[in-house]
C-alpha positions as CSV (number, residue, x, y, z in Angstrom):
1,X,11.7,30.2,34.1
2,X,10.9,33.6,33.8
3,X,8.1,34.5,31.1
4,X,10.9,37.2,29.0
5,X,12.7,33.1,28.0
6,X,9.4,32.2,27.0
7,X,8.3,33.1,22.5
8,X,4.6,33.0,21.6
9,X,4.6,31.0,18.6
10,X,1.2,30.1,17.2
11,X,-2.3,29.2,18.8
12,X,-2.7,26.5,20.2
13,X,-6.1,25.8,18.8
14,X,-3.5,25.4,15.3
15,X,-2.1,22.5,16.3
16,X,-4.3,19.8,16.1
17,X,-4.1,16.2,17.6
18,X,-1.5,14.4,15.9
19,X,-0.6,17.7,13.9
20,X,3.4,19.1,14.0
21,X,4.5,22.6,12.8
22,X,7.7,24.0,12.3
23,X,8.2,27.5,14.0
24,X,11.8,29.7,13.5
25,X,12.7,30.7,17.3
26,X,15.6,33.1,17.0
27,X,17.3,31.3,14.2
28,X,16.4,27.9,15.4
29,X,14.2,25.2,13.8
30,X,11.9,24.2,15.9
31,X,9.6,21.4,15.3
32,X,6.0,21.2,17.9
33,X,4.4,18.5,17.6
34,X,1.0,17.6,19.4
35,X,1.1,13.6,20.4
36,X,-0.3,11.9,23.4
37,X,-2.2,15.2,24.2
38,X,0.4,17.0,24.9
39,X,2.7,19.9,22.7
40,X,6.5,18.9,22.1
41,X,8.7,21.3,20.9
42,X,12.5,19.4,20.0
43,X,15.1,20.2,17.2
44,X,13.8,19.9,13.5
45,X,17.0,18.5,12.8
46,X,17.9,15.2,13.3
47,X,21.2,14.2,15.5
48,X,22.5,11.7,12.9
49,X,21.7,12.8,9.3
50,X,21.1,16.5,10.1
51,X,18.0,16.3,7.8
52,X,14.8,17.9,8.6
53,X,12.8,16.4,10.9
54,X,9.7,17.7,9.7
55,X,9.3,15.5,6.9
56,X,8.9,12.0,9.3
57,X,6.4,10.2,10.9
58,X,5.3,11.1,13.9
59,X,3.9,7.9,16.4
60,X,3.0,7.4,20.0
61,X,5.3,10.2,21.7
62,X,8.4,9.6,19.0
63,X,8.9,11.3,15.8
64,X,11.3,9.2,13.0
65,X,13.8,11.1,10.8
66,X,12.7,10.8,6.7
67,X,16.1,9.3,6.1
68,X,17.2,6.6,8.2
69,X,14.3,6.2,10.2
70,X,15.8,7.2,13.5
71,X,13.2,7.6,15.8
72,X,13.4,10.2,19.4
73,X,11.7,10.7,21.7
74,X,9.5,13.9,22.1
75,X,9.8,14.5,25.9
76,X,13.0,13.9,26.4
77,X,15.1,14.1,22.7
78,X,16.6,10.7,23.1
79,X,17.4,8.6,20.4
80,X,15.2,5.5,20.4
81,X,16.9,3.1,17.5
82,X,20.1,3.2,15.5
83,X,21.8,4.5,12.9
84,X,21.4,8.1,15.6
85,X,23.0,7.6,18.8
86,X,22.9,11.3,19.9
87,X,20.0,13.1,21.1
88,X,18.5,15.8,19.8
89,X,17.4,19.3,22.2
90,X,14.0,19.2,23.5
91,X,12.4,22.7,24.6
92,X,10.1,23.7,27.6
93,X,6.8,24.8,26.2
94,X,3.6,25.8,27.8
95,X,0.1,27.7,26.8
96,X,-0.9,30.8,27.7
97,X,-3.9,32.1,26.5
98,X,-4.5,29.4,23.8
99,X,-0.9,30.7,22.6
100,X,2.0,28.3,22.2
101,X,4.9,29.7,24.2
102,X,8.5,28.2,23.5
103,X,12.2,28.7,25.4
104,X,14.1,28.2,23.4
């Protein structure tokens, strides 16, 4: 991973516990999301009703869509529970300087 993949976002210090944020990353919705104690950044759109993301809860390392209640997991995009079947993309983040970096 070289650093030029990486976008500063927002500050870390934003993102609270339990907090999630939707960022624009070269045209792409991206949802972070701070759970467990650790930032996610997936898709903002969900794999089966290609509705926002942003909207659901948010639970022990899973985030639900508003719709259908599909839930995925935020390390690794998979979809946890019907009606999704399909995962949605997941995205390696770190922080640098209290800055939220993104590749995406």
């Amino acid at each position: 991973m070289s650093s030029e993949s990486f976008t500063r976002v927002v500050r870390a210090s934003a993102l609270a516990a339990g907090a999630k944020l939707v960022v624009d990353i070269s045209g792409k919705s991206v949802l972070l999301c701070n759970s467990n104690g650790r930032i996610h950044a997936v898709s903002n759109i969900c794999s089966h009703a290609h509705e926002k993301l942003e909207d659901g809860r948010m639970g022990n390392g899973w985030i639900a869509c508003p719709i259908h209640g599909a839930r995925f997991d935020l390390a690794t995009g998979n979809a946890k529970n019907p009606p999704a079947t399909r995962p949605i993309a997941v995205y390696a983040v770190r922080v640098v300087d209290d800055w939220i970096e993104v590749e995406a």
